[in-house]
C-alpha positions in Angstrom: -109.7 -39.1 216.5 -112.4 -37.0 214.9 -116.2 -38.3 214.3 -114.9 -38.8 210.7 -112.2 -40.9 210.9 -114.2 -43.2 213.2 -117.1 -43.5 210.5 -117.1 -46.2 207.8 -119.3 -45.7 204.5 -119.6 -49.2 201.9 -123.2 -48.7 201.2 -123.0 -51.8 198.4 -121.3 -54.2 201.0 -123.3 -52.8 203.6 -126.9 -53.4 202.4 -126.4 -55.9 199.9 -123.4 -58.2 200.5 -123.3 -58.5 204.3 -127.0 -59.2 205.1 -126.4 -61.8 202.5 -123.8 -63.1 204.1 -124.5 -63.5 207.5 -128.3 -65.3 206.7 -126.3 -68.0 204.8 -123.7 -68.2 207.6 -126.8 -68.3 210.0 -128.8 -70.5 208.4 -125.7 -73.3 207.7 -125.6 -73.6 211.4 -123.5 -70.2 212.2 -125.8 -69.9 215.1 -124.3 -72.5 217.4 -121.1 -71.4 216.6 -122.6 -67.9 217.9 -123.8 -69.7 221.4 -120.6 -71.5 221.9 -118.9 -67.8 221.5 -121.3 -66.2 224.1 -121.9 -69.1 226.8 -121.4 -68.2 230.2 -120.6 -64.6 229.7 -121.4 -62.1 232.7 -120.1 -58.5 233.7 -119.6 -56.0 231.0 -118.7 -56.9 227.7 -117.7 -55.2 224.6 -118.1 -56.3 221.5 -115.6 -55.2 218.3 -117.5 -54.6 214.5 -120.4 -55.7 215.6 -122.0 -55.6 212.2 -126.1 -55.7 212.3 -126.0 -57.2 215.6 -126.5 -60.7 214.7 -125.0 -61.9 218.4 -127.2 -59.6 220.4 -129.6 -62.4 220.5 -127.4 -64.7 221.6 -125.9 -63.2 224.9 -126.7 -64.8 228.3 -128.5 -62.6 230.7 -125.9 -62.9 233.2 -124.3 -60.3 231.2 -125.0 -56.8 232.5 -124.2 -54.8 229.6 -122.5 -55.0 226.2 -121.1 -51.9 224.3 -120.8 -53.1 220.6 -118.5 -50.9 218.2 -119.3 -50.8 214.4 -117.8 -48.0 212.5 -120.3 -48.8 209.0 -123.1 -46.1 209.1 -125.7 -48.8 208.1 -124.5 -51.5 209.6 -124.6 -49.5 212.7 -128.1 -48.2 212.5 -129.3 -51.8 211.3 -127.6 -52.8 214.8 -129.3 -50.0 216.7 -132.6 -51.6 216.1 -131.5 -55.1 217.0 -130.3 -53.8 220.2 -133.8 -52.7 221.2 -135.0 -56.4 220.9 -131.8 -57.6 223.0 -132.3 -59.6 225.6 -129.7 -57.8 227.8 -129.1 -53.8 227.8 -126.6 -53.2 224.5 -125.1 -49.4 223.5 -124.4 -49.5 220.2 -121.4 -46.6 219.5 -119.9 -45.6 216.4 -115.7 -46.5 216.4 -113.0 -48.6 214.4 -112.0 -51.1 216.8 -108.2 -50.0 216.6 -109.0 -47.1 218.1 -111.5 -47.6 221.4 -112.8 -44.6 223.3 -113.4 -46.7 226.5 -111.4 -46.6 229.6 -108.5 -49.4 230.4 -109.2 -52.2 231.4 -113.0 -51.4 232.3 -114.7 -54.8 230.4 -114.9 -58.2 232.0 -115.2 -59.6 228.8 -114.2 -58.8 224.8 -115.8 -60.2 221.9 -113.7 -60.5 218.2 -116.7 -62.6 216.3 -115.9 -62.6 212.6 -114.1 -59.1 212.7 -110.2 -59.6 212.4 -110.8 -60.8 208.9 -111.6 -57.3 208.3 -110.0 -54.7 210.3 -107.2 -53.1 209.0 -105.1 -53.6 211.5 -105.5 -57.1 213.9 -102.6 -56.3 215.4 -103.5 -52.5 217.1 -107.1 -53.5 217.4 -106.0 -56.9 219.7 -103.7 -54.4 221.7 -106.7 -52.3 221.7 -109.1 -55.2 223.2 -106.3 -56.1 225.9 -106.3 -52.7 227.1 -110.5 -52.4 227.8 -110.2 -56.0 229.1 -109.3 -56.3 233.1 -106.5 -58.2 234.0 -108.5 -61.8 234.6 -110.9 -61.1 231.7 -111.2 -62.8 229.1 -111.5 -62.3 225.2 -114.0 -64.5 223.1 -112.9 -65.0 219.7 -114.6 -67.0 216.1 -112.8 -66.2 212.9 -112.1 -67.3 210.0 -108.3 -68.1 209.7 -105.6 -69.2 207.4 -105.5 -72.6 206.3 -103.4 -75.7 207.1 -103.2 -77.2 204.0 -100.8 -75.7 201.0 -103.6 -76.3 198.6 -106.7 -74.0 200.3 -103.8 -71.9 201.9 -102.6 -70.8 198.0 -106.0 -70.4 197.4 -106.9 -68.0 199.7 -103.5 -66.0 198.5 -104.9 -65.7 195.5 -108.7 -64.2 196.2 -107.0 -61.9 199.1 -105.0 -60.7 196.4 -107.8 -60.1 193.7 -111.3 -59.5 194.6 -112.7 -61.3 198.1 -111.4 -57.8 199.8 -113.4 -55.8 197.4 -116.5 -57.8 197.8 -116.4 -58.3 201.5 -115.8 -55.1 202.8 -112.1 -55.5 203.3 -112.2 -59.1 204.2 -109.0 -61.6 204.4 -109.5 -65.0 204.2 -105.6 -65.6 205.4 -104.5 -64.2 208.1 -103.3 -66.3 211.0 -105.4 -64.7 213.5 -104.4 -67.7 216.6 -100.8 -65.9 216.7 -102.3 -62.4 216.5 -103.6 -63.1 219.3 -101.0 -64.5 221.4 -98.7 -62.0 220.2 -100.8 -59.1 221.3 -100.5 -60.7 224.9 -103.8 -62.8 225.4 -103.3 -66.7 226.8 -105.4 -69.0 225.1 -106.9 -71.5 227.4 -109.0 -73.4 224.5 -109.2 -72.9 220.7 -111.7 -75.4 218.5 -110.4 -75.6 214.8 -113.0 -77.0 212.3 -114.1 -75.9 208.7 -117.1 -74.7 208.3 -119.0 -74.1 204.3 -122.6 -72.4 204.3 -122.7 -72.5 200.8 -119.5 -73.2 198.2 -118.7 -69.8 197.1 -117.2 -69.5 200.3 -114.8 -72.1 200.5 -111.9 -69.8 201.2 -112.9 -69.3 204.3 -114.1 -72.4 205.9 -111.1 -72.9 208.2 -112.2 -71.0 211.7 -111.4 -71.2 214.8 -113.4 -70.4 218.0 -112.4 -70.4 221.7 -111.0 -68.6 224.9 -108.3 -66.3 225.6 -107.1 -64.6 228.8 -105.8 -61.4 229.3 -103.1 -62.1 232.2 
């Protein structure tokens, strides 16, 4: 893959929309669901579209490096500088998280916070995280999912299908990420379902999911 192809450009998303975004998902109490993601992580971790770097923060200093991949040219300078605040050593690299340049399985650990919403393909960029992760290791996951109800679930049909995608940078509020990931290989050992609103324009989303899978 050429340095192109692994570079992102959504300048309106990028510096208007997303920091947006992530302060009200922050400031509505995203930030626990952060620390539940990251407790008692250790090893080397990498971290898929990792935005402006809003986790950094959060990872325990048992872990000995993270590697976080964001393929957005802003987003991945604004994560650069969070990085150097970090409490634990982070490389931020350019890369689309279907398409990893790291060796197999060389992380103890993978992080998908908010990302498979996004990506264009959740299915190659779980087979991608399976591959970096060692057999044993485990991959941390908090999306936004599909809904259970037929209500919210025609709902989020609808905006997927009009204009949530063009405002979020490519974002699905539908997908049923829990059997992505199973399907891609991964054993989940414990998954948390709850809805979570910051604020009402965003009720598409509010079902998520957050928990622990194992790559066998």
């Amino acid at each position: 893959m050429s340095d192109g192809e692994a570079t992102v450009r959504n300048p309106i998303f990028a510096r208007w929309i997303f920091p947006r975004v992530v302060a009200t998902h922050d400031a509505g109490g995203g930030i626990e669901h952060r620390r539940e993601l990251l407790a008692g992580l250790s090893g080397r971790v990498i971290e898929v579209g990792a935005g402006i770097g809003s986790n950094f923060g959060h990872y325990p200093r048992s872990v000995k490096e993270l590697v976080a991949t964001e393929p957005e040219t802003y987003l991945r300078s604004v994560a650069m500088r969070a990085a150097e605040t970090a409490p634990i050593p982070v490389r931020v690299v350019e890369g689309l998280a279907e398409s990893l340049r790291m060796d197999d399985a060389s992380f103890d650990a993978g992080i998908a916070s908010l990302v498979l919403c996004t990506v264009r393909d959740p299915a190659r960029t779980l087979a991608e995280l399976f591959r970096v992760i060692r057999p044993g290791g485990e991959l941390r996951f908090y999306e936004h999912v599909r809904a259970g109800t037929p209500g919210l679930r025609l709902a989020q049909r609808i905006v997927d299908a009009t204009i949530w995608p063009r405002l979020g940078g490519g974002c699905h509020t539908s997908r049923d990420t829990r059997s992505a990931i199973e399907r891609a290989g991964f054993v989940i050992q414990r998954c948390r379902e709850f809805m979570f609103q910051p604020c009402a324009l965003l009720f598409p989303s509010a079902p998520h999911i957050l928990g622990v899978a194992r790559r066998p």
